[in-house]
N, CA and C atoms as an extended XYZ file, in Angstrom:
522
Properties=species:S:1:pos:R:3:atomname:S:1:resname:S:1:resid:I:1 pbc="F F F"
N         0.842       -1.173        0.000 N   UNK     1
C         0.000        0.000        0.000 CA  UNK     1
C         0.886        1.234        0.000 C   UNK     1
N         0.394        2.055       -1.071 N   UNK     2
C         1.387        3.239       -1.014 CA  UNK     2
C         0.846        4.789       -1.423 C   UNK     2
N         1.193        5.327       -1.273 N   UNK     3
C         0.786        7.014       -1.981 CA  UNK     3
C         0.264        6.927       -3.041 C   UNK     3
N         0.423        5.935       -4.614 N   UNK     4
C         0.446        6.167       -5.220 CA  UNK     4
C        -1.177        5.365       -5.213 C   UNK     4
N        -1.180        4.298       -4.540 N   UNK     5
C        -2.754        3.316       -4.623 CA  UNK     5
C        -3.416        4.376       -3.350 C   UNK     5
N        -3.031        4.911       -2.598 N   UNK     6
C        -4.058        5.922       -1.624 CA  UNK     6
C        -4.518        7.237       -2.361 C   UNK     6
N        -3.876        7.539       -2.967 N   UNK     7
C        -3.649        9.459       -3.188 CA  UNK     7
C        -3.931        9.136       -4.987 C   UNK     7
N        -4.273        8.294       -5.519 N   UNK     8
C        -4.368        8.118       -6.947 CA  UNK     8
C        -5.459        9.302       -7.708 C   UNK     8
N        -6.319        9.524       -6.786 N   UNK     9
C        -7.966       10.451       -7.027 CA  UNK     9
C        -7.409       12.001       -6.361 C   UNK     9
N        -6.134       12.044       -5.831 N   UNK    10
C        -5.695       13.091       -5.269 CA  UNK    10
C        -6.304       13.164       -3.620 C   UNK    10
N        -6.854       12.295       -3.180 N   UNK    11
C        -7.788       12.373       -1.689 CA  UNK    11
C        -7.329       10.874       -1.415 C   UNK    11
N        -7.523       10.661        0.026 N   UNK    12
C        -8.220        9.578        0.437 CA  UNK    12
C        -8.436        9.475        1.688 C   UNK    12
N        -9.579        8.689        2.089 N   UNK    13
C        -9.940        9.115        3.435 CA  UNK    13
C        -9.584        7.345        4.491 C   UNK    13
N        -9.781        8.091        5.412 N   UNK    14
C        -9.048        6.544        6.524 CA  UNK    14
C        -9.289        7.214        7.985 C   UNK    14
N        -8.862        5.659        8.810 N   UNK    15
C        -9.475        5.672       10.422 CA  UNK    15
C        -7.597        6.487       10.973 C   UNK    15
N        -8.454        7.746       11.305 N   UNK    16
C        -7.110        8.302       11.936 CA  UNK    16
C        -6.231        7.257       13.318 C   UNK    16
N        -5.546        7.641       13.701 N   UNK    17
C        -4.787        6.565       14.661 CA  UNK    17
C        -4.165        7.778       15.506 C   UNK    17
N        -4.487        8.185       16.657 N   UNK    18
C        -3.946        9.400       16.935 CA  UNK    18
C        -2.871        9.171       18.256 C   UNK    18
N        -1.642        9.622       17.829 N   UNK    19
C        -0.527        9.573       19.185 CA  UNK    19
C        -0.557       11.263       19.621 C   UNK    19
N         0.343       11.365       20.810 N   UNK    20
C         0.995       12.394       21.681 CA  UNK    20
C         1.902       12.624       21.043 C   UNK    20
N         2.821       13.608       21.553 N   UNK    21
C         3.893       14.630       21.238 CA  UNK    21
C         5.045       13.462       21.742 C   UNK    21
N         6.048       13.610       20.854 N   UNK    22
C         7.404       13.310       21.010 CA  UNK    22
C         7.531       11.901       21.073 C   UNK    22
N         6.757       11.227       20.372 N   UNK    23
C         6.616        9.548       19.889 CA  UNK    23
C         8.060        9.484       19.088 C   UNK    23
N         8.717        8.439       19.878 N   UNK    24
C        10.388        8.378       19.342 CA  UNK    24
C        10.158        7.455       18.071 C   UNK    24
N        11.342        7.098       17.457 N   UNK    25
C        11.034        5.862       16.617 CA  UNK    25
C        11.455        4.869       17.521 C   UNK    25
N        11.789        4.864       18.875 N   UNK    26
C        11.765        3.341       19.842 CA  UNK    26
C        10.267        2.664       20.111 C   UNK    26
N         9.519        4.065       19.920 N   UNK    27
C         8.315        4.044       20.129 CA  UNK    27
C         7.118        3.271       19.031 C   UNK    27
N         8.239        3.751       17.715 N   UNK    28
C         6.798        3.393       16.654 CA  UNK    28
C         7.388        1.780       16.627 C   UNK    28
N         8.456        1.467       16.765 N   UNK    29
C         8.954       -0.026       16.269 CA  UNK    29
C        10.372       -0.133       17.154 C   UNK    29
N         9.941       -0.863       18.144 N   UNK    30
C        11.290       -1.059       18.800 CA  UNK    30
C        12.223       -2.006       18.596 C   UNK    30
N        13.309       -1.962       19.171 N   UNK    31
C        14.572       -2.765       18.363 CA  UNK    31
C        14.352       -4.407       18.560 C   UNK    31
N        13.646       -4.848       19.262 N   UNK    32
C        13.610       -6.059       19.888 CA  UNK    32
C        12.863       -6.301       18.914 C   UNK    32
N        12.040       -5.848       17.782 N   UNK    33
C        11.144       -6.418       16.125 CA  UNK    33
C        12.385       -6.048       15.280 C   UNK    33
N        13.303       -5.929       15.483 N   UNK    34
C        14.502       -5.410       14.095 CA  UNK    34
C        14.307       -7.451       13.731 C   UNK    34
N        14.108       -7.510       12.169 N   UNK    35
C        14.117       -9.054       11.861 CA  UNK    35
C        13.826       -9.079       10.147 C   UNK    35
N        14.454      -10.011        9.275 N   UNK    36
C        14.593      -10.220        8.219 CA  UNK    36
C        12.783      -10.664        7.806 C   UNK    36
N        12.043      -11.208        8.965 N   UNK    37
C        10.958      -11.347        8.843 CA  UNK    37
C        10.190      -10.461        9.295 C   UNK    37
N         9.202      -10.422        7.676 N   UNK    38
C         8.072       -9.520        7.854 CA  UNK    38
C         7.069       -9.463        8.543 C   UNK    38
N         6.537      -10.789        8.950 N   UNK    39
C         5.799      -10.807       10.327 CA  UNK    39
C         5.902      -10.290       11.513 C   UNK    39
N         7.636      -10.466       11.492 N   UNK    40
C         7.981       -9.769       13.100 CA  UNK    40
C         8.006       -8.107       12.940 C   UNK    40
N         8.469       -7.748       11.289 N   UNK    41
C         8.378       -6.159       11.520 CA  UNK    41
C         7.451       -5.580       12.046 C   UNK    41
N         6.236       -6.311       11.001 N   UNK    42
C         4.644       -5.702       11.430 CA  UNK    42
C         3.914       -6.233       12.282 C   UNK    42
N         4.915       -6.624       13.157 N   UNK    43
C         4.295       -7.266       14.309 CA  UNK    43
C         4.841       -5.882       15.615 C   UNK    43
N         5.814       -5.228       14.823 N   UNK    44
C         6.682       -4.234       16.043 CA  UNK    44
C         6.272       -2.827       15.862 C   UNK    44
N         4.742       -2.930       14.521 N   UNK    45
C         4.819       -1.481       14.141 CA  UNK    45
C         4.026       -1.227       16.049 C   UNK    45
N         4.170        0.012       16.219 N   UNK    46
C         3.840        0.980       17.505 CA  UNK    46
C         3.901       -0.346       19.123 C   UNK    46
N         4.781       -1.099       18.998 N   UNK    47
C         4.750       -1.404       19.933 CA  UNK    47
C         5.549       -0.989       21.303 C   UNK    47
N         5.876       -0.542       21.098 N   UNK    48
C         6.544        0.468       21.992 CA  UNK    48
C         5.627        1.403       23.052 C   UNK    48
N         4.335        1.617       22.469 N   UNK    49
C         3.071        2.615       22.809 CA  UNK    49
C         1.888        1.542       23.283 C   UNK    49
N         1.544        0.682       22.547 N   UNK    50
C         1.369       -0.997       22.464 CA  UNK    50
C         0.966       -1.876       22.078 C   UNK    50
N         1.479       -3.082       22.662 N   UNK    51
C         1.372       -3.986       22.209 CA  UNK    51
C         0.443       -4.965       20.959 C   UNK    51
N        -0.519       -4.365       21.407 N   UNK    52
C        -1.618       -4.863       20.157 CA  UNK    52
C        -2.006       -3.723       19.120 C   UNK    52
N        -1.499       -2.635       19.407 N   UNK    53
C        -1.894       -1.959       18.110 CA  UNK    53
C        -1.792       -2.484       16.393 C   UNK    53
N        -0.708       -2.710       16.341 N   UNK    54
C         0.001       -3.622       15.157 CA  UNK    54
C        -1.244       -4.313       14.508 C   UNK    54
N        -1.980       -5.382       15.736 N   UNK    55
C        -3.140       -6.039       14.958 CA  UNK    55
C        -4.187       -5.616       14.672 C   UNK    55
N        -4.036       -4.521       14.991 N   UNK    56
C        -5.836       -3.477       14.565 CA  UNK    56
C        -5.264       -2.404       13.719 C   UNK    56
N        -4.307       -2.328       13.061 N   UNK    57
C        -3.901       -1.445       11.702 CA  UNK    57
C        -4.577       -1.974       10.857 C   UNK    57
N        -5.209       -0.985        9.899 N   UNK    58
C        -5.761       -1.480        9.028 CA  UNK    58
C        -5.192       -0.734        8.079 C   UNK    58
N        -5.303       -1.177        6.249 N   UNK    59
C        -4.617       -0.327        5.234 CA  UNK    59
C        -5.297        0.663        5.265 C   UNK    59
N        -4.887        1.889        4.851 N   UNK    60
C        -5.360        3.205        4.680 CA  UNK    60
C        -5.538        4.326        6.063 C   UNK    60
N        -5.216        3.404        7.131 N   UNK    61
C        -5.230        4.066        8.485 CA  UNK    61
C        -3.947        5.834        8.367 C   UNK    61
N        -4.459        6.393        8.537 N   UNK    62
C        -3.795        8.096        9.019 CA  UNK    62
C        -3.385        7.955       10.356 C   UNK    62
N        -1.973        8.240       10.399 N   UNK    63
C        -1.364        8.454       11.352 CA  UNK    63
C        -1.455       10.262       11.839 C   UNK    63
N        -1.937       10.399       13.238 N   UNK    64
C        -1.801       11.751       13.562 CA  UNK    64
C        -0.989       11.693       14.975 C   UNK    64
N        -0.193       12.899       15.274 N   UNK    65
C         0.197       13.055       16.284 CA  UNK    65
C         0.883       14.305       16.873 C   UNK    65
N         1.308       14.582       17.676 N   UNK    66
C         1.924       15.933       18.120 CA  UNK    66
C         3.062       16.525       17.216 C   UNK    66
N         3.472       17.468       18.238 N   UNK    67
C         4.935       17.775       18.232 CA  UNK    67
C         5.970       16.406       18.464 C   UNK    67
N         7.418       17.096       17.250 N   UNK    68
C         8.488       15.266       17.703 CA  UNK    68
C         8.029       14.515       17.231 C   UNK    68
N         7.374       14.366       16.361 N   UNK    69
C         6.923       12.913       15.778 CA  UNK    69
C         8.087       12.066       15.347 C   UNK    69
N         8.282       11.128       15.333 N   UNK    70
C         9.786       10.435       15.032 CA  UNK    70
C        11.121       10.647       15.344 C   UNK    70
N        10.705       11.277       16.354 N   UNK    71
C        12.271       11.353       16.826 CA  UNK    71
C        13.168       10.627       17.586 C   UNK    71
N        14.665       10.621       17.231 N   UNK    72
C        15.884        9.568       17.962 CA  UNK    72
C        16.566        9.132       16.808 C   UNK    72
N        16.947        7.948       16.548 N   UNK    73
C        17.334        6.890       15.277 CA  UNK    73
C        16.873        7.085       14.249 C   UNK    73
N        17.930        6.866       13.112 N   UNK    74
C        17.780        6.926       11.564 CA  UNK    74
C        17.530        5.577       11.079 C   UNK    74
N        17.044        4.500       12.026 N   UNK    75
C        16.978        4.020       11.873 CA  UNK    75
C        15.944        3.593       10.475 C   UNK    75
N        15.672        2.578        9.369 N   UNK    76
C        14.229        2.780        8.349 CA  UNK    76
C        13.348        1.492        8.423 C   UNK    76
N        13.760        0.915        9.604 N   UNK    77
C        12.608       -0.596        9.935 CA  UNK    77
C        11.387       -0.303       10.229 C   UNK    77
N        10.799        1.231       10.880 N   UNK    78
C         9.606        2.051       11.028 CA  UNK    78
C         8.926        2.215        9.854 C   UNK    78
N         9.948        2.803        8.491 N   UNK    79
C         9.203        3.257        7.717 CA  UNK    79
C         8.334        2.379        6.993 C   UNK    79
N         9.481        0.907        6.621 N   UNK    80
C         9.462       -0.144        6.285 CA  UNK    80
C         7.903       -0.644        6.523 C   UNK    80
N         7.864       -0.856        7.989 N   UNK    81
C         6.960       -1.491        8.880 CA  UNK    81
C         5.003       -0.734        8.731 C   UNK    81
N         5.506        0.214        8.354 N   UNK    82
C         4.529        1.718        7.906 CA  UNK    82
C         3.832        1.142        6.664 C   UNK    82
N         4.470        0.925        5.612 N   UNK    83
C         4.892        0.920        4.270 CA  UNK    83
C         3.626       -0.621        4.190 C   UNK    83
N         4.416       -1.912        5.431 N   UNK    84
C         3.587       -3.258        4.703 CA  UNK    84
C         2.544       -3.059        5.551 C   UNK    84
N         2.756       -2.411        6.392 N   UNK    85
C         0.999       -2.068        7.328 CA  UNK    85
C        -0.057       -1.526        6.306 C   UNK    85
N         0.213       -0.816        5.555 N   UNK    86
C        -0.433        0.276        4.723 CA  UNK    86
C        -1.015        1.453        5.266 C   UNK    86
N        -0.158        1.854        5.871 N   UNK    87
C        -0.319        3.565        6.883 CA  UNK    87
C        -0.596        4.289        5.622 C   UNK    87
N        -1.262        5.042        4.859 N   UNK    88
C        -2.108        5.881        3.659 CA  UNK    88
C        -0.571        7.002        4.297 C   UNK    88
N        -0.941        7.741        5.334 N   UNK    89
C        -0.114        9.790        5.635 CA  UNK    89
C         0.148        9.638        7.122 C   UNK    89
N         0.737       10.796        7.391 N   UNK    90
C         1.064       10.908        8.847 CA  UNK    90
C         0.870       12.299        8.436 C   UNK    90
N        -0.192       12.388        9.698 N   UNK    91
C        -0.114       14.157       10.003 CA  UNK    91
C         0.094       14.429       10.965 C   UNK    91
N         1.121       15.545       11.395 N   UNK    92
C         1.396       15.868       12.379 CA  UNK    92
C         1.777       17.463       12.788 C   UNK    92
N         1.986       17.893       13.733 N   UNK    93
C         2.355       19.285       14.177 CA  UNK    93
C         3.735       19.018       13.499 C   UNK    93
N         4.521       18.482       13.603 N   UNK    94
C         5.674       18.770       13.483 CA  UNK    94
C         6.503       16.891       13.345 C   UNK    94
N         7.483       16.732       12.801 N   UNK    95
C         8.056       15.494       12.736 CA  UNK    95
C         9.854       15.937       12.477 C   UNK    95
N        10.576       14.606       12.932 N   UNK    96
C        11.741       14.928       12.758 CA  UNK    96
C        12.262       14.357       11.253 C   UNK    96
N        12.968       15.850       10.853 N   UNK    97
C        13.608       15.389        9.942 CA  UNK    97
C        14.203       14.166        9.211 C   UNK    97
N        14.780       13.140        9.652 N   UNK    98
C        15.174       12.297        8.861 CA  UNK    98
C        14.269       11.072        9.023 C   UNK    98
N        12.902       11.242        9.473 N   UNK    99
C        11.635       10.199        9.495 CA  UNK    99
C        11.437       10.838        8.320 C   UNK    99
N        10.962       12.069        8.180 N   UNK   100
C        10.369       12.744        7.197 CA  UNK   100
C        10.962       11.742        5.957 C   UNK   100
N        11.800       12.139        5.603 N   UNK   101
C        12.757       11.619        4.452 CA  UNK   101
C        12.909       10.173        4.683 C   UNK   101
N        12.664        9.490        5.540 N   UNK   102
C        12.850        7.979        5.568 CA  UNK   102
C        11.335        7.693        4.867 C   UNK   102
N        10.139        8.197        5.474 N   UNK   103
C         8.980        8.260        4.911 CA  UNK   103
C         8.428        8.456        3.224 C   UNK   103
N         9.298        9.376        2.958 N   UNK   104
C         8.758        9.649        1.755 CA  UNK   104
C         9.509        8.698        0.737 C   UNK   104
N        10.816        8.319        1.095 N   UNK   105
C        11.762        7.178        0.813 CA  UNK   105
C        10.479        6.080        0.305 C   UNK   105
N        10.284        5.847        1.366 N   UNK   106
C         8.753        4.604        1.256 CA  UNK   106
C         7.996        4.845        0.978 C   UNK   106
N         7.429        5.964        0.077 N   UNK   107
C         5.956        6.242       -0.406 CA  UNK   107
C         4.963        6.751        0.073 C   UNK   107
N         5.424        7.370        1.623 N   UNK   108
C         4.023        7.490        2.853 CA  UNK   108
C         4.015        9.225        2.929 C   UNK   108
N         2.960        9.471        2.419 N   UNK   109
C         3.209       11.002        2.629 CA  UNK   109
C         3.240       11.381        4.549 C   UNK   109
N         3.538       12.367        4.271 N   UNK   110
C         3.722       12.989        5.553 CA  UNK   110
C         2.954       14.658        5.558 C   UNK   110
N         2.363       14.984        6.301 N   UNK   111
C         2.161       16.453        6.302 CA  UNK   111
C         2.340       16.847        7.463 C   UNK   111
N         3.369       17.750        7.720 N   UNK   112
C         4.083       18.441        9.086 CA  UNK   112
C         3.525       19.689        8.944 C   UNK   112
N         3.234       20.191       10.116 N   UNK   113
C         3.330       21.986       10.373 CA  UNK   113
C         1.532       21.693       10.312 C   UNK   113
N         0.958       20.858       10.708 N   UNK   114
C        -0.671       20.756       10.681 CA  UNK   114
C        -1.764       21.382       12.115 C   UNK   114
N        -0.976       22.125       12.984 N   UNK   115
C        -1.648       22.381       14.063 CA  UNK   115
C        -2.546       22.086       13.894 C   UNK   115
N        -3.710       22.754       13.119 N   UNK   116
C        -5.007       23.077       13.266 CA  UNK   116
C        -5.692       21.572       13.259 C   UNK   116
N        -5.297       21.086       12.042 N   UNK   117
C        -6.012       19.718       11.673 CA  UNK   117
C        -5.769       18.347       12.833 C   UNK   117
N        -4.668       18.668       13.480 N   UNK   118
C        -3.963       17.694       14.457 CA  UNK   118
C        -5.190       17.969       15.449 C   UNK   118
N        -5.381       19.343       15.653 N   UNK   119
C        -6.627       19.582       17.195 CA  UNK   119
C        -8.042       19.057       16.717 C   UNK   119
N        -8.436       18.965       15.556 N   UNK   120
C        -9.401       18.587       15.047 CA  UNK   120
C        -9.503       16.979       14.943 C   UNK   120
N        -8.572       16.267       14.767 N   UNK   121
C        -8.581       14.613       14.522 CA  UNK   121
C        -9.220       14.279       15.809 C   UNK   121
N        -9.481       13.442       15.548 N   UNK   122
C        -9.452       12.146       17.548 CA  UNK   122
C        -9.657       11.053       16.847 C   UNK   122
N        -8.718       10.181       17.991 N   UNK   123
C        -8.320        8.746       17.812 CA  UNK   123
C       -10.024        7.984       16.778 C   UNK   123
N       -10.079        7.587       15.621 N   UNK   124
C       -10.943        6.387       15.679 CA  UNK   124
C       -11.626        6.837       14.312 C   UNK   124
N       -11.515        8.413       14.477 N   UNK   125
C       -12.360        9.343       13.042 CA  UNK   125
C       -11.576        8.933       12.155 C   UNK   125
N       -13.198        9.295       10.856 N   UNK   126
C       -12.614        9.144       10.244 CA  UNK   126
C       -11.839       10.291        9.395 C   UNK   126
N       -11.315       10.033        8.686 N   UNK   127
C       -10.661       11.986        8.227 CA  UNK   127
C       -10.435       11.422        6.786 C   UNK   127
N       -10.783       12.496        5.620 N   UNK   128
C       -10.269       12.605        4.268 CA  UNK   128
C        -9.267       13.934        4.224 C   UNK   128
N        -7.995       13.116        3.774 N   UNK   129
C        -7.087       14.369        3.065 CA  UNK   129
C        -7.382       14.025        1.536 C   UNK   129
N        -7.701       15.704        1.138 N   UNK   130
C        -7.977       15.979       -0.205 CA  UNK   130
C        -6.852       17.062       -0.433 C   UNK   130
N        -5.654       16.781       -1.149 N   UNK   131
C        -5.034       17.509       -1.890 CA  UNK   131
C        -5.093       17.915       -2.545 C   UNK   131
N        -5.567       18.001       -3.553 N   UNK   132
C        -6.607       18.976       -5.184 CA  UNK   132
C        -7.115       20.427       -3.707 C   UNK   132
N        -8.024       19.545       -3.013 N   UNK   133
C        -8.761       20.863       -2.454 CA  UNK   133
C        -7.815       21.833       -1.124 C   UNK   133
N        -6.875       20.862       -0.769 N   UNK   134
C        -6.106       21.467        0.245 CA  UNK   134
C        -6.822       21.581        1.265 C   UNK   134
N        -7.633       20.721        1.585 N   UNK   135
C        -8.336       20.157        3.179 CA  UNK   135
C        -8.258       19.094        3.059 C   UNK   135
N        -8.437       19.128        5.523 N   UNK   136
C        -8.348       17.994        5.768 CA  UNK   136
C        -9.827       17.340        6.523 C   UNK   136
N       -10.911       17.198        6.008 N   UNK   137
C       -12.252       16.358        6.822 CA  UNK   137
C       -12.155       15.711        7.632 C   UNK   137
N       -12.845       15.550        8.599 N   UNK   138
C       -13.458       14.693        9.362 CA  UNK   138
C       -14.864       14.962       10.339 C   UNK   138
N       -15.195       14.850       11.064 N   UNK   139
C       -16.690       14.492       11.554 CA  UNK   139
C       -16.503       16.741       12.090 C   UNK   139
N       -15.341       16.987       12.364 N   UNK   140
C       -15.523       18.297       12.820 CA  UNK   140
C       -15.291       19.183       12.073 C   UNK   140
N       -15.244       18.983       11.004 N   UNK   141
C       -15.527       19.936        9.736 CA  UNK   141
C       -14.062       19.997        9.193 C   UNK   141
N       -13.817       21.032        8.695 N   UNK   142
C       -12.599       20.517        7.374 CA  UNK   142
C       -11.544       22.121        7.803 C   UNK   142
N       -10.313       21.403        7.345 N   UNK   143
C        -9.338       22.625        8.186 CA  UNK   143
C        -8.168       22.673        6.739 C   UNK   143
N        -7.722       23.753        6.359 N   UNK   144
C        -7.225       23.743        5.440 CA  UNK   144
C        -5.451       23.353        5.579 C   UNK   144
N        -5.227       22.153        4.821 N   UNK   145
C        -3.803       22.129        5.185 CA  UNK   145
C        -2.693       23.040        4.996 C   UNK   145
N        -1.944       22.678        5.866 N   UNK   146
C        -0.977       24.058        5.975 CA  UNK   146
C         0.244       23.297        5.391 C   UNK   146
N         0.941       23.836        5.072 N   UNK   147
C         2.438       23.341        4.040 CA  UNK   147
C         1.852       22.251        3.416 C   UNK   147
N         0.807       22.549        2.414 N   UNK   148
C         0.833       21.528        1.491 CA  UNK   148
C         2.187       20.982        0.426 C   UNK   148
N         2.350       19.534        0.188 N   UNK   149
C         3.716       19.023       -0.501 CA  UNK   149
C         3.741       19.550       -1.612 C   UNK   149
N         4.835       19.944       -2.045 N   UNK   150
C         4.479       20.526       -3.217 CA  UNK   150
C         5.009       19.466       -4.305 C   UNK   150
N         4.854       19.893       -6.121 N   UNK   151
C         4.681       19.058       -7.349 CA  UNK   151
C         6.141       18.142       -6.678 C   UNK   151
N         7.020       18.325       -6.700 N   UNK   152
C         8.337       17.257       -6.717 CA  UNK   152
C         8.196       16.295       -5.318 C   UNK   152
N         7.874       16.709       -4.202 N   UNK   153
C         7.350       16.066       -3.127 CA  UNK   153
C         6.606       14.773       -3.470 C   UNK   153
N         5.760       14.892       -4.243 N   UNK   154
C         4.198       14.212       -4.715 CA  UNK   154
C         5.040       13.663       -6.422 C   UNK   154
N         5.744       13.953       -6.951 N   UNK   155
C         6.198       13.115       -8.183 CA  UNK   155
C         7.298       12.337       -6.778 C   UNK   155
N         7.828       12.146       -5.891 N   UNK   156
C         8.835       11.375       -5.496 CA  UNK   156
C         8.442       10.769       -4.320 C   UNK   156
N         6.837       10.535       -4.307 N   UNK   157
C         6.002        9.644       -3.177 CA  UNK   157
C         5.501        8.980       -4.533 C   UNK   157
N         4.896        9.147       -5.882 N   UNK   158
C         4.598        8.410       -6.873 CA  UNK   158
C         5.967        7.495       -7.142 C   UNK   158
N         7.011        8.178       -7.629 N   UNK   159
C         7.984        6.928       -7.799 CA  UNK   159
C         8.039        6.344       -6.867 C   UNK   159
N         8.432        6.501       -5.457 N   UNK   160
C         8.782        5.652       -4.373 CA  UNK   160
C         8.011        4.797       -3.961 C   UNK   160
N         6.656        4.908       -3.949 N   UNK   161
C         5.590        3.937       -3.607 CA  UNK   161
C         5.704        3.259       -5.188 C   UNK   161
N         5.651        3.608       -5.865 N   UNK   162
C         5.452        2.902       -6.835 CA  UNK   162
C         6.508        1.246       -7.035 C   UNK   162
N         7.895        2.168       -7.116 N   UNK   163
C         8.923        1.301       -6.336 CA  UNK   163
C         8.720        0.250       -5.778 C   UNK   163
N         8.385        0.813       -4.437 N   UNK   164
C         8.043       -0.318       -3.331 CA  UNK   164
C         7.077       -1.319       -3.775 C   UNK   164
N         6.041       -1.142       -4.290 N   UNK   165
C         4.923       -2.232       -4.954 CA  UNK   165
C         5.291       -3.290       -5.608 C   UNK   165
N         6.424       -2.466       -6.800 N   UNK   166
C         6.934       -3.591       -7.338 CA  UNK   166
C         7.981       -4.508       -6.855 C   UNK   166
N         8.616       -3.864       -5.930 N   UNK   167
C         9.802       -4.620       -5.035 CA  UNK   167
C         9.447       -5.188       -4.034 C   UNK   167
N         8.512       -5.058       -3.804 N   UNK   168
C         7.526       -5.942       -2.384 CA  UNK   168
C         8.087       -5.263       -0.889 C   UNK   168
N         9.067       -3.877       -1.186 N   UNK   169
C         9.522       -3.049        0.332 CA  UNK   169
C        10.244       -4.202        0.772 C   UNK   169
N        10.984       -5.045        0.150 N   UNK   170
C        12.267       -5.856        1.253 CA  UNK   170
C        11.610       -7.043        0.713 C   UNK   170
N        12.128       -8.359        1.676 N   UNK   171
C        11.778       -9.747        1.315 CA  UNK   171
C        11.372      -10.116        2.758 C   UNK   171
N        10.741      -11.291        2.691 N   UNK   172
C        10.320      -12.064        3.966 CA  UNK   172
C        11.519      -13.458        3.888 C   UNK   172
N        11.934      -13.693        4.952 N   UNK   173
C        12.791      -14.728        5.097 CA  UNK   173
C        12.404      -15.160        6.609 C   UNK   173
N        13.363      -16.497        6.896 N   UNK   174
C        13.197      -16.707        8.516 CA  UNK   174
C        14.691      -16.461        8.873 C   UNK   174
């Protein structure tokens, strides 16, 4: 699942998943899931926060969360783990730099600098990001995104997801 099968109509809508401020990447996938197997990756997505989240991801789920989003390690077993979950975006107040870029690496848009829309989500809604229109929906009405990605952003989440589809994002082994 990638940017390019979510965002194809320029929108798509999904069950937000909402974290707090300063969610590390120990947090989204901790080191004790680092494994050549794909079961165990997406078995480690947010376990750190917990334990069973992983099994109630569903494809197209929106990631929202504070300030710090991804911060610590450069590590890319998160993004990876993001990528075979089928996480659709991450919106957030703010995210650290080299998630950002590990993210878009993998096809997953990201939209940082979202105050408004971040106070508007709650855990479970559902929310449509529409990029054509530059809002973000959900049950509390629609907030206009702020630093929308611009054309090269969005041509290099099309190649990269695209990429990944055909490369299957890594291999499964034991």
């Amino acid at each position: 699942m990638s940017y390019a099968r979510f965002f194809a109509e320029g929108r798509h809508t999904g069950r937000v998943l909402r974290f707090g401020e300063s969610v590390s990447v120990d947090q989204i996938h901790p080191a004790e899931y680092f494994s050549l197997n794909r079961e165990r990756v997406e078995a480690g997505l947010f376990a750190g926060i917990d334990p069973e989240l992983s099994e109630a991801i569903r494809p197209g789920d929106i990631v929202v969360a504070g300030k710090n989003f991804g911060c610590g390690s450069s590590r890319e077993v998160y993004a990876q783990a993001m990528a075979w979950k089928g996480i659709a975006a991450v919106v957030a107040v703010s995210v650290a730099r080299i998630f950002f870029r590990n993210m878009v690496n993998y096809g997953i848009l990201v939209l940082d600098g979202q105050d408004a829309a971040v106070h508007a989500l709650a855990n479970g809604d559902d929310a449509t990001i529409d990029l054509q229109a530059g809002i973000i929906c959900s049950q509390q009405g629609a907030v206009p995104i702020a630093n929308p990605p611009g054309e090269e952003v969005q041509r290099m989440l099309r190649e990269n997801s695209a990429r990944i589809e055909r490369v299957g994002c890594g291999t499964t082994s034991t």
